[in-house]
Structure formats: structure tokens, C-alpha cells
N, C-alpha and C positions, 0 to 999 in steps of 0.2 A: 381522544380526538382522532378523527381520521384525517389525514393529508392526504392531500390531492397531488397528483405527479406526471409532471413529462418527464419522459427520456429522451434525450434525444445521442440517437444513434442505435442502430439496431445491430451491433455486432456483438461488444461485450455487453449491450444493453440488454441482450436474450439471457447473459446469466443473473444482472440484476433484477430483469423481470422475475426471474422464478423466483428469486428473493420476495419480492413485493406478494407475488398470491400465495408464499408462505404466511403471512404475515393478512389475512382479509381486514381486519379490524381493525388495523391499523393505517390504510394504505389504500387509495385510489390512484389507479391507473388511467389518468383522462388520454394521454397522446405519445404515439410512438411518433417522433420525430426521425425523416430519415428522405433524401432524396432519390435512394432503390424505395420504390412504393412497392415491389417484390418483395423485398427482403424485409421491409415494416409492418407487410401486411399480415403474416402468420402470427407474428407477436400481438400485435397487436386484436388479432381472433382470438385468442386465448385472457386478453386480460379485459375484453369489450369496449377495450381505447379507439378511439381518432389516428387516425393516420394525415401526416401533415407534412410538407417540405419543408418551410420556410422556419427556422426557430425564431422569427417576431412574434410567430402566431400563438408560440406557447409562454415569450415573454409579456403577451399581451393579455395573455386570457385570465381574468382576475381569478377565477375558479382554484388558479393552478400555486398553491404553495412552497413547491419543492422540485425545482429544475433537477434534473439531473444528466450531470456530462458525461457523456461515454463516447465522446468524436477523437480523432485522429490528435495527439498529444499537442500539438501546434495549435489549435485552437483551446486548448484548456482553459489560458489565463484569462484571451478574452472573453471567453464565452463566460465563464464565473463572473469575472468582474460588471458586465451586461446585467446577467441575472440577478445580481444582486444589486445594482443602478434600478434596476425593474419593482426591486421590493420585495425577490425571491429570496428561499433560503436554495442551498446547494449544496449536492452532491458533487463530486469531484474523481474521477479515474485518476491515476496514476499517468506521467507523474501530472504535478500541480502547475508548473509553471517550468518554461525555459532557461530563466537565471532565478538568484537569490533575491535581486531586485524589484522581479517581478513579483516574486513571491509573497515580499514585503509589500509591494502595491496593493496586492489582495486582501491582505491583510488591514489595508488601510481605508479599504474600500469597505469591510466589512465593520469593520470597527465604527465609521461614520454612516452605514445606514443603516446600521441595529441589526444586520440579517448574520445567519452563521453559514460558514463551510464544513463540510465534513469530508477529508481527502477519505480515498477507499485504500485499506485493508484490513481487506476481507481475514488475510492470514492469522490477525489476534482471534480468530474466535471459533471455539471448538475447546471440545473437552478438556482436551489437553493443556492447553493456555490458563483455563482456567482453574485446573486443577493446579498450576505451577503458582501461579498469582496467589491464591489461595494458601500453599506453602509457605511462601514468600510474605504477604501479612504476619503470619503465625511465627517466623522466624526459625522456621525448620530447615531451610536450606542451606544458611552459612553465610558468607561474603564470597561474591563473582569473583570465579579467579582466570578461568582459560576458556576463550569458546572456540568453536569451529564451526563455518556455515560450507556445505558444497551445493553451490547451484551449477549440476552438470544437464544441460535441457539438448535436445536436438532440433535445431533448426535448419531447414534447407533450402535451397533456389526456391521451391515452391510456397514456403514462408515468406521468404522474399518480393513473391511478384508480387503482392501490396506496394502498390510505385510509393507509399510513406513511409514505409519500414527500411530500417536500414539507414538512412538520410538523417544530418544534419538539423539542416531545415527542418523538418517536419514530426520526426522522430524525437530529435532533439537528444538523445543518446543512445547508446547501445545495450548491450546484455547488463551493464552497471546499473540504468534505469529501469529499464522494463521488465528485467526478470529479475532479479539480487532482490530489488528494493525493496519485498516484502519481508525477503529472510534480516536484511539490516533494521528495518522498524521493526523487530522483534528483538534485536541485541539490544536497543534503546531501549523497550519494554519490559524485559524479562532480564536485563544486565544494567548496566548501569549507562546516561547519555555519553556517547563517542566525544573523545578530547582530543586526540592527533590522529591523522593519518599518513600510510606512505603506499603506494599504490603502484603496479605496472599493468599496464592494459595495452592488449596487443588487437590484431585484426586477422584471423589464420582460417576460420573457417569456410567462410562466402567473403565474393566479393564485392564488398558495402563498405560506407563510408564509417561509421561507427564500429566500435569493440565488440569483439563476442568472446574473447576470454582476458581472464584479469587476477592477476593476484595481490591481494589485501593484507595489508596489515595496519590495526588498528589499536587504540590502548583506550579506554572507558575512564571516566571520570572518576571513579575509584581505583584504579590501575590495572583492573583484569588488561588480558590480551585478547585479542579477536582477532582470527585469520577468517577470510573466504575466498574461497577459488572458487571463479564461476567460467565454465566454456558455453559453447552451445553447438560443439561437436560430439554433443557423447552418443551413445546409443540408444540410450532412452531420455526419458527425463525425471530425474531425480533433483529434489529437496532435501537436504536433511544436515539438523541441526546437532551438535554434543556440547552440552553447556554443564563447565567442573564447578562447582562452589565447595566453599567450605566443607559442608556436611553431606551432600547429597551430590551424584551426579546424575544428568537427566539426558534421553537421549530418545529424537525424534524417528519417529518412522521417516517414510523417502516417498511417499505423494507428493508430486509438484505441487498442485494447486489447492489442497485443503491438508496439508500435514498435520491441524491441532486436530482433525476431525480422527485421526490415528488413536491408539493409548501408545502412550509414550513409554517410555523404560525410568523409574527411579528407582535409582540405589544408593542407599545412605554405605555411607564411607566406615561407621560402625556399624556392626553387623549387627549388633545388639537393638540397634533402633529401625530394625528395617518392615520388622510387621506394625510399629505404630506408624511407619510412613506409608504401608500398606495401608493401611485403615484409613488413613486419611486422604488415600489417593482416590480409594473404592466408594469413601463416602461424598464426594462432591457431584451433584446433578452433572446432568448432561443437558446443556443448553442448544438455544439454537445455534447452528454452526454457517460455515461462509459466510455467502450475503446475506441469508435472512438473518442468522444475528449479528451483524452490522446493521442491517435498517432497523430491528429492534432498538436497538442501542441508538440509533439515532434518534427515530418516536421518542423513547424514553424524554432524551436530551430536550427536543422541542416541545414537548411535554411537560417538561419542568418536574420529573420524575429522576429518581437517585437513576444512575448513568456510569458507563466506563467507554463515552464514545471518542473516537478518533477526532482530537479536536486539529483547528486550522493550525494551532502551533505543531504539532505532530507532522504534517505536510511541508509546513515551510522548514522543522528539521530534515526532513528527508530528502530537500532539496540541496540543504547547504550541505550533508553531508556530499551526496554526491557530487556538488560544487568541489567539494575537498577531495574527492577523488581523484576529479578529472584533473584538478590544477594539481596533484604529486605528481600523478602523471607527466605529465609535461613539462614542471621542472624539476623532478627528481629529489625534492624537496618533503620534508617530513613536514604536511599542515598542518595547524590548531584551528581547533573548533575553540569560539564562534568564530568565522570569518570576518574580515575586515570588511564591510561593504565598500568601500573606497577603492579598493584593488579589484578591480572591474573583471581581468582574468578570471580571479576567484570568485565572484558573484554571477560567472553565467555555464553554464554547461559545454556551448558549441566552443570550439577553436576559436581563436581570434583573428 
């Protein structure tokens, strides 16, 4: 089956497009939504979509099965929730919602009109992810014991003049949201779900209201440790993951924005077993990577085809963990995951 698709927003929606006409067989591109008709219009010549201001016109148009948001973080929740009031299925940028509350609404909204969410990251897919999962089945790795994430990105005044970034309001968090968040839904993925955390998050690099450097610590539901230090003063910008288990350690290249698309480093702990881990690392295909195999994976899913996609539970953990971030933060308190939805601090991201 092919889906039919709005985007609406033509900024990160230029790299979900390429996703999309990776993908022809799978995917219509009816309308680039976006109020720069400039900035809509080039995307939109390359995938032979509509160009349109208003997002009713794409919640309107029966044609169209699969919204997708890529607007300014503030409008996420509601724009999901619309779409899916509409009879859409949706896509979702990062992050999903401003508090855990909201998260849960979405949830609840999809749950009563039969449509699905799928939040984006992009960062589970690539060779490498899959070559790790793949171990990981087979029980080659061991039990998670230590990881480490550094997300050191460079951001400046000129990243800044977006009058949304940086702000409360609209942003809705700092370098813990917008940049971390892919490398943490990978310790969820590839480690085991996050049980406490304790967090220091400061503000040193520009001056904005939100975090741009933080340091983490975290312990996983089977008792690994996780640290990540994330700035967004470095010199370049670097990703890169070191994850110990038992049997094997595994260690990311340093791409920000596609690290599984890297081969990664495994090294079994016995040296005896290191060319059958060889073998079995050299033999797993090479899938599609980024966005296109994210939307693959989603087709699949609405498709009612075997799937490994980014479900809405996936987003609404990615919120509450950084809910639990933000509330160490500020009271210097060791959180447990799940969050109490009752303690409203902890269920929303901004300041109170």
C-alpha cells in the first residue's frame, strides 16, 4: 500500500522528505505545508506535492493518511492530537509533548480514535543498530553493565537567532531535549529501560534560557550504569556511544546525526570468540538507514507487516525520562522512573 503524506513544516521536513522518495513505493507526497511559500516551494518540486499554508487544508483533505510534524516543538502535542481528532495517522519530530501529562493525553487520544503515533528516531536505524540487536537476540553480548553517551555538539548566537530555540515556551528544553534525546532512546533500546536518575544541568555556553551542558547519571532496570555528558560548546559536533556487557564491548563511531550508519567496533572480552563475533557482525544486511528506514518501518507497521517501529509508548518514555531529568535537576534529588503523574514538577519539562 502506498500512503499518502503531508509535512508540514519545511525545515527538518527537507530531511524527512528525502526519506519519503527513498522509499517511492511506499509513500506519497501530496503537500508541503509551511507559511515561508519560499522555503516550501523547492521541497515541494522535487516530491511534485502542493504547497499550502494553512495545516486544516491537510487535515482536511481525505486523500491524505499520514500527517507529519516537523513544526517548532510547541506545537507538537497539539498538532498530533488535531491529526489524529481528523482520522490521521502521525508522524512526530522530537520531542513529543511538553510535559508527561501531555504525553499521556496523546496517548489517550490515540488510543480512542484507532489512529497510531510514531515519535522520530531516526538514530535506531542503521547497520550498526541492527547489527547490535541481532547479537543481542542471539545472546552474544552478555548482561549491560556500563555505558557512556557524549553528546558534545557546537552551537552558536547564529543557531540561536531562531527567536524558538533556546526558550522555555517554545523549545520547551535544552541540549537534554533536542540533542541527547536520540542518544538516551538508544540506552532504552540497546540497554535496558532507565529506573533512576540524578542530573546537573547548567547554562555556560549562549545566552538562552534552557541547558546546553549537563551531566547524567543514570542506572537501568537491570542495574547497568549510564553516564552522558552532553555540552553544546565543543568544536565540532560529535555522538558517540561505549556500551560494556558481559561478553562483548561495543563502541560507536562520532557522526552526530546518523552514528548507526558508522560500523561500529565489537570486541568480545574473550579473545577466543572474537572471529565468530566477526562473522556474525560481517553477516547482517545493511538496511535502509536515517529517515528512510524509519518510514520503512513505519509502512511496514501500517501495513500490518512484521515491524521494529518507534511505537508512541517509546516517545511518551522519552518524555518522562527527561521529565526526570529536569526534576534532579532542580532538586538535587535521585528520580525513579516511572514518574508519579501527581507531582506536576515531575510531569512537565519547563520551570514552574
Amino acid at each position: 500500500m502506498t500512503h499518502c503524506v503531508a509535512i508540514l513544516g519545511a525545515g527538518i521536513g527537507a530531511e524527512h522528505l528525502a526519506g519519503y522518495l527513498a522509499l517511492p513505493d511506499r509513500f506519497t507526497v501530496a503537500a508541503i505545508c509551511d507559511r515561508d511559500e519560499a522555503r516550501a516551494q523547492p521541497l515541494a518540486a522535487k516530491a511534485g506535492a502542493a504547497v499550502v499554508a494553512e495545516i486544516a487544508h491537510c487535515l482536511g483533505d481525505p486523500s491524505v493518511d499520514l500527517i507529519d510534524v516537523c513544526l517548532p516543538p510547541h506545537l507538537h502535542a497539539p498538532v498530533t492530537r488535531a491529526a489524529l481528532e481528523a482520522g490521521k495517522n502521525v508522524i512526530c519530530e522530537k520531542p513529543l509533548a511538553p510535559s508527561l501529562i501531555e504525553a499521556d493525553a496523546i496517548a489517550e487520544t490515540a488510543a480512542r480514535t484507532g489512529r497510531r503515533v510514531f515519535p522520530v528516531f531516526q538514530y535506531r536505524y542503521g547497520r550498526a543498530v541492527t547489527v547490535l540487536r541481532a547479537l543481542r537476540e542471539r545472546g552474544m553480548l552478555g548482561a549491560p553493565h556500563v555505558a557512556t553517551i557524549v553528546t558534545h555538539w557546537n552551537r552558536n548566537a547564529a543557531y540561536y537567532a531562531n527567536p524558538w530555540r533556546g526558550t522555555w515556551q517554545h523549545e520547551m528544553g535544552g541540549a537534554v531535549l533536542s540533542h541527547a534525546i536520540h542518544a538516551h532512546d538508544l540506552i532504552g533500546l540497546l540497554f535496558d529501560p532507565i529506573e533512576s536518575v540524578s542530573a546537573m544541568l547548567a547554562t555556560r555556553i549562549n545566552p538562552i534560557e534552557t541547558e546546553d551542558c549537563a551531566a547524567i547519571a543514570m542506572r537501568t532496570a537491570g542495574g547497568a550504569l549510564v553516564t552522558s555528558s552532553i555540552t553544546l560548546g565543543g568544536a565540532d559536533d560529535v555522538t558517540r556511544l561505549r556500551l560494556v556487557y558481559g561478553d562483548v564491548t561495543v563502541e560507536s563511531g562520532s557522526a552526530p546525526y546518523t552514528p548507526a550508519a558508522a560500523d561500529w567496533r565489537f570486541v568480545a572480552r574473550d579473545p577466543s570468540r572474537q572471529d565468530a563475533l566477526d562473522a556474525l557482525v560481517g553477516a547482517e544486511r545493511r538496511p535502509h538507514e536515517g529517515f528512510a528506514g524509519y518510514l520503512e518501518d513505519v509502512a511496514d507497521a501500517l501495513d500490518g507487516r512484521p515491524h521494529t517501529a518507534v511505537t508512541l509508548a517509546d516517545g511518551v518514555a522519552s518524555i518522562a525520562l527527561a521529565a526526570a531529568i529536569y526534576h534532579a535537576d532542580r532538586t538535587g534529588e535521585r528520580v525513579r522512573l516511572p514518574l508519579d503523574r501527581s507531582l506536576a514538577i515531575a510531569a512537565r519539562l519547563a520551570p514552574a
